[in-house]
ChimeraX commands (.cxc) that place a marker at each C-alpha (Angstrom):
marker #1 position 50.44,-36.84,147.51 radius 0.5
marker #1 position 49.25,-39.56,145.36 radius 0.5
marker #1 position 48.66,-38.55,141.82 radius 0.5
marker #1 position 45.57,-40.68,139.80 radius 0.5
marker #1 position 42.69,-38.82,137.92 radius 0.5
marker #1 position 39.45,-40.53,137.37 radius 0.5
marker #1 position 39.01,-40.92,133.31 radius 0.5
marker #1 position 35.13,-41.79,134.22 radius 0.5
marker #1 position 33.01,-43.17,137.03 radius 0.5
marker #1 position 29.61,-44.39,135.71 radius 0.5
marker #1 position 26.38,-45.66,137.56 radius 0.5
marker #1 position 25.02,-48.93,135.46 radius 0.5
marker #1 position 23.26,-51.95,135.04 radius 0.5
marker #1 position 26.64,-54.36,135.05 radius 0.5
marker #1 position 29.77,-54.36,133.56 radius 0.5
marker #1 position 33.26,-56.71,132.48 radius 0.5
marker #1 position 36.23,-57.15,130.96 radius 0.5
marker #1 position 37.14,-59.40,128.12 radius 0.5
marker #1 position 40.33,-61.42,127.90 radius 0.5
marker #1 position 42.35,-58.23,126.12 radius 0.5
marker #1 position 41.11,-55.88,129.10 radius 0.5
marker #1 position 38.49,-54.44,126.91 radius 0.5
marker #1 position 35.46,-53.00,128.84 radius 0.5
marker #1 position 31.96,-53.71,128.23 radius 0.5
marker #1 position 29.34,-51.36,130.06 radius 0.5
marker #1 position 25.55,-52.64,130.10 radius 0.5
marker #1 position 23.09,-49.83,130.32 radius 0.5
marker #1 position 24.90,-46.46,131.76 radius 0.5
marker #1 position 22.37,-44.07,133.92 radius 0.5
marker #1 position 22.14,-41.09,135.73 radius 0.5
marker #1 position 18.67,-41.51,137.09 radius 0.5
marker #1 position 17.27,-44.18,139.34 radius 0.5
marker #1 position 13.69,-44.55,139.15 radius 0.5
marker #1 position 11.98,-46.44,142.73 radius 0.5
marker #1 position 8.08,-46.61,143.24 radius 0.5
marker #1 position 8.70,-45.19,146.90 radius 0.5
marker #1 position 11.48,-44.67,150.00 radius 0.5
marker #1 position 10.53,-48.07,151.10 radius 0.5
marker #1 position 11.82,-49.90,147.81 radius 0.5
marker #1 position 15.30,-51.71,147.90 radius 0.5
marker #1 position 17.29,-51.11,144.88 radius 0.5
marker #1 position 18.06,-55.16,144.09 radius 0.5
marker #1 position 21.62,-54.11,141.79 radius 0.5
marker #1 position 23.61,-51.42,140.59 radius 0.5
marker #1 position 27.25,-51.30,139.55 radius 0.5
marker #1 position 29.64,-48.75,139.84 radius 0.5
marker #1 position 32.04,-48.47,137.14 radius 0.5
marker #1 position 35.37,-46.55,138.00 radius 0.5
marker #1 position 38.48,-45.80,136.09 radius 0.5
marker #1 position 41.27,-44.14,137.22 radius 0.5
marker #1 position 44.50,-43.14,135.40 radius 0.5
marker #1 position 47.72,-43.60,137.30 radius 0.5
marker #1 position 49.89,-41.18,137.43 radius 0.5
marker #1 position 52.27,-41.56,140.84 radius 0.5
marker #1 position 51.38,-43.65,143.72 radius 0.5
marker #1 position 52.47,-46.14,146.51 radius 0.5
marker #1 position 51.95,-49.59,146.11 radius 0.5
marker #1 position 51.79,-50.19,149.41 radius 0.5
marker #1 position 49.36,-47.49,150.42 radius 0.5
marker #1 position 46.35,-47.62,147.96 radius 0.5
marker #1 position 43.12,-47.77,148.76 radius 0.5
marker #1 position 40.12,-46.34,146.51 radius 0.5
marker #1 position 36.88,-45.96,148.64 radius 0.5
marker #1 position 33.67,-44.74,147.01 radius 0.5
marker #1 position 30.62,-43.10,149.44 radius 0.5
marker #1 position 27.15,-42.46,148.50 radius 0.5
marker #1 position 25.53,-39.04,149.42 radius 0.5
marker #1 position 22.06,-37.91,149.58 radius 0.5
marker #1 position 20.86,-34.42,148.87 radius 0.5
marker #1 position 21.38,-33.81,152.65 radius 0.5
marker #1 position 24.76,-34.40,152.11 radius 0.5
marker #1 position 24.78,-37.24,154.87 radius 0.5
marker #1 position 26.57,-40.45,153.81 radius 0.5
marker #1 position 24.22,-43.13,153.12 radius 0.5
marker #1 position 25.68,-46.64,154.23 radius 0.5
marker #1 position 25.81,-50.10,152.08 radius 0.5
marker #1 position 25.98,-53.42,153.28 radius 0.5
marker #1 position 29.79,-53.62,152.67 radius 0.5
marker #1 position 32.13,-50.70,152.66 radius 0.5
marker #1 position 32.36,-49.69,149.08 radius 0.5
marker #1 position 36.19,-49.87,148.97 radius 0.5
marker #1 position 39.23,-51.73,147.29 radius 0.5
marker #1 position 42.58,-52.15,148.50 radius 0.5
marker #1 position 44.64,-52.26,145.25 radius 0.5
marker #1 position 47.57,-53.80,146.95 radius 0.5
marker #1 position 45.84,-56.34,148.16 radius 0.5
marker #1 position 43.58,-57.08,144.87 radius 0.5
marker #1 position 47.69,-57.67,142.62 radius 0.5
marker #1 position 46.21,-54.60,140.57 radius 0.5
marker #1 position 49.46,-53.33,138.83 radius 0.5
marker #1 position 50.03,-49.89,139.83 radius 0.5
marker #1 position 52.17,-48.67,136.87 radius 0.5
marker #1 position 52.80,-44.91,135.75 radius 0.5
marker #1 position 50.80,-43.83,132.87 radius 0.5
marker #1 position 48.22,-47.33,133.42 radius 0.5
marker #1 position 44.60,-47.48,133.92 radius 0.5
marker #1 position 43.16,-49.26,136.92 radius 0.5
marker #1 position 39.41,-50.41,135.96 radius 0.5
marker #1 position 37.11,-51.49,139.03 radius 0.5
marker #1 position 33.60,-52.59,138.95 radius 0.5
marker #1 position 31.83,-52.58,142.18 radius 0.5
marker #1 position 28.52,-54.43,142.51 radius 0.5
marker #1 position 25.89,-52.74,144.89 radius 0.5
marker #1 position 22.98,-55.16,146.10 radius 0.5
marker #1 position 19.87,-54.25,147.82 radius 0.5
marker #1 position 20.27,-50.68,148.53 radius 0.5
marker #1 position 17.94,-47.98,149.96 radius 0.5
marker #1 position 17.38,-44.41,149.80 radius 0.5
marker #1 position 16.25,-42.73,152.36 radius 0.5
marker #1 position 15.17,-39.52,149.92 radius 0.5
marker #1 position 14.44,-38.27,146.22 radius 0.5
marker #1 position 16.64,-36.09,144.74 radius 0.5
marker #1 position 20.34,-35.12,143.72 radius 0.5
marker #1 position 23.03,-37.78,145.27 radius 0.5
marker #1 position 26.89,-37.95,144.57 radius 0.5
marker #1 position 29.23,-40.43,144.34 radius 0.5
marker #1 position 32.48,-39.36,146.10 radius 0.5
marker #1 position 35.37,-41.24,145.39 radius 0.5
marker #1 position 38.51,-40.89,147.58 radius 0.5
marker #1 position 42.27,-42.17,146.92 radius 0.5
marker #1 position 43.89,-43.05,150.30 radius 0.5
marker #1 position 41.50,-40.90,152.27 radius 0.5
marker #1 position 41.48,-37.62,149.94 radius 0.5
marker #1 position 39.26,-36.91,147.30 radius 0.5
marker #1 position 40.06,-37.26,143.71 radius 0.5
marker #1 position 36.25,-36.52,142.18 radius 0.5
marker #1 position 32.39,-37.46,141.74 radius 0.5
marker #1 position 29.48,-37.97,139.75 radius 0.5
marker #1 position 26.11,-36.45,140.46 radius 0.5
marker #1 position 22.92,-38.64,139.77 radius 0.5
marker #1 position 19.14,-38.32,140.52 radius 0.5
marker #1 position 16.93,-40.61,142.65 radius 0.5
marker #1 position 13.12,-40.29,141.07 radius 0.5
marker #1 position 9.92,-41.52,142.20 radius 0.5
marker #1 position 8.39,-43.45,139.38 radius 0.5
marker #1 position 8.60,-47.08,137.68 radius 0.5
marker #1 position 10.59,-46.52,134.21 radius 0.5
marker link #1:1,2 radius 0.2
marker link #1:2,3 radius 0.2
marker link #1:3,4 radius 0.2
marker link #1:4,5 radius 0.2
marker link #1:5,6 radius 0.2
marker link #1:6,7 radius 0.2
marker link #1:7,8 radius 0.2
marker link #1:8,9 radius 0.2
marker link #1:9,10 radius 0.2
marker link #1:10,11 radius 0.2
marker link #1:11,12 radius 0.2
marker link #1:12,13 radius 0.2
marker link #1:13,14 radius 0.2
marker link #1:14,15 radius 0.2
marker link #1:15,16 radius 0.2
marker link #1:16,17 radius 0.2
marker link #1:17,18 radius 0.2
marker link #1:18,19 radius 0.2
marker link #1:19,20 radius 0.2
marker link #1:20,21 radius 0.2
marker link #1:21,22 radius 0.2
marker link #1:22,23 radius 0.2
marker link #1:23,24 radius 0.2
marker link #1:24,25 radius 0.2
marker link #1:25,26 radius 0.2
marker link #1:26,27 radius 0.2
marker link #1:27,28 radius 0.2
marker link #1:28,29 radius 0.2
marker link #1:29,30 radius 0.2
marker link #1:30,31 radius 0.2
marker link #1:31,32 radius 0.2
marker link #1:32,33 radius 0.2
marker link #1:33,34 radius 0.2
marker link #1:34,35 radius 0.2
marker link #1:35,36 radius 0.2
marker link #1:36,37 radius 0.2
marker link #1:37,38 radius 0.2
marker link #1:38,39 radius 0.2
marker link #1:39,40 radius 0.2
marker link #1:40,41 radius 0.2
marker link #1:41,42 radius 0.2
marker link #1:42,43 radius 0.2
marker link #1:43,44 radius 0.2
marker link #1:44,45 radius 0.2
marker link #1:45,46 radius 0.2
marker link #1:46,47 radius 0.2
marker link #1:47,48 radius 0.2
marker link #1:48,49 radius 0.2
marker link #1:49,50 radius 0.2
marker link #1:50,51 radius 0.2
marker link #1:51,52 radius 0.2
marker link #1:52,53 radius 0.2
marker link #1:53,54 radius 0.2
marker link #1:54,55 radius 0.2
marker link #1:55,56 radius 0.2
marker link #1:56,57 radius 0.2
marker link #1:57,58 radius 0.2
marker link #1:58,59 radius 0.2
marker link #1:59,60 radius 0.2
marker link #1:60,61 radius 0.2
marker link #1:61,62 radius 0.2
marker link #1:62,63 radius 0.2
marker link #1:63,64 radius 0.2
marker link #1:64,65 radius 0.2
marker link #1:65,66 radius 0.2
marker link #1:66,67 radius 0.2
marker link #1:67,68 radius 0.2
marker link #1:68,69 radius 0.2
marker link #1:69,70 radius 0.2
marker link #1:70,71 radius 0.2
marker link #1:71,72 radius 0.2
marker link #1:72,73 radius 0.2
marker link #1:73,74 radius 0.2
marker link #1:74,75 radius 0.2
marker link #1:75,76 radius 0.2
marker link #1:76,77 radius 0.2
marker link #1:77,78 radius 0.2
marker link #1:78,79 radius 0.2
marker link #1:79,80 radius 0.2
marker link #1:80,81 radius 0.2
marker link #1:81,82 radius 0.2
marker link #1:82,83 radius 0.2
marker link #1:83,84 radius 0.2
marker link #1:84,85 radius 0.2
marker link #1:85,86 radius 0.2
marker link #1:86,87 radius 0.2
marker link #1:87,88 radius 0.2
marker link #1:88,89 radius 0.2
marker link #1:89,90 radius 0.2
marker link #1:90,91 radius 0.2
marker link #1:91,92 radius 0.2
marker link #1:92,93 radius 0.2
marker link #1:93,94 radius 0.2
marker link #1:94,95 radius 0.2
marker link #1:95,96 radius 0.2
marker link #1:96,97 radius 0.2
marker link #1:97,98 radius 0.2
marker link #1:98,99 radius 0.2
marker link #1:99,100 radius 0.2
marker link #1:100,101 radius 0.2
marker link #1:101,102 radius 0.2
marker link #1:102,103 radius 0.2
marker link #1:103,104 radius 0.2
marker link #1:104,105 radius 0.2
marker link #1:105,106 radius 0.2
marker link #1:106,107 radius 0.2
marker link #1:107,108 radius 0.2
marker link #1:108,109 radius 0.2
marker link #1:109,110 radius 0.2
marker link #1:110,111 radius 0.2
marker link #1:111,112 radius 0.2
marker link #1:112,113 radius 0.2
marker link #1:113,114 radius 0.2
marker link #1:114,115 radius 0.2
marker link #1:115,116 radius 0.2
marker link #1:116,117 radius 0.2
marker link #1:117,118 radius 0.2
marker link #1:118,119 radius 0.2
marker link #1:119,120 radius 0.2
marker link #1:120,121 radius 0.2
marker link #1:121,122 radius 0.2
marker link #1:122,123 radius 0.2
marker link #1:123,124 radius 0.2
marker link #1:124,125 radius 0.2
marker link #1:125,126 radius 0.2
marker link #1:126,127 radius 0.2
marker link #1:127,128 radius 0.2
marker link #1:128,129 radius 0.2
marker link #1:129,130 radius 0.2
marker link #1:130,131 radius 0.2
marker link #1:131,132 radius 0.2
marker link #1:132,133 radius 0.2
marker link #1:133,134 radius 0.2
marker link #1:134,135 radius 0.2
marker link #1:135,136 radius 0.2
marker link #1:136,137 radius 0.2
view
């Protein structure tokens, strides 16, 4: 089994690194407010980092679902996934691997507690519950 451990994994407004790998995090939430079911959710990013501890180069892929409270998968556009190997991350024992995943136009289907699952080569490794709220804040 691959070993990595997720240090955090944040729901926010946008997020980047600077030129010495520092992160910058705008606006970090665990509720997201929508007028109604019907709304689109224009952005969010999904902030992940995970510390390496053992794993194959060649076999590394970090996938990320979204569940509602019925715990059915909801479905993006794009499969929320990265293939490290493919993206020249380097996948060094005892290094952080830092991903930001942009999510555009989204919908929810219900209010209520949903989780962010995220899986390392098919098995899960952790998640982060947050709220979906009626209301304009």
């Amino acid at each position: 089994m691959e070993e990595a451990t997720i240090n955090f994994l944040h729901l926010c407004d946008a997020a980047n690194t600077d030129s010495l790998g520092k992160i910058s995090i705008l606006g970090i939430f665990g509720k997201i407010f929508i007028p109604d079911l019907a709304s689109t959710l224009v952005k969010f990013t999904i902030v992940l980092s995970l510390a390496i501890k053992d794993i194959d180069p060649a076999r590394s892929m970090v996938q990320i679902k979204i569940f509602g409270p019925d715990s059915e998968e909801l479905r993006t556009q794009e499969p929320i996934a990265v293939d490290l190997a493919t993206e020249r991350v380097i996948l060094e024992k005892g290094r952080d691997v830092n991903l930001f995943l942009d999510i555009t136009n989204f919908t929810f289907r219900q209010f209520g507690d949903h989780v962010l699952k995220v899986y390392l080569n098919k098995e899960e490794i952790g998640d982060q519950t947050f709220i979906v709220q009626e209301g304009n804040k």
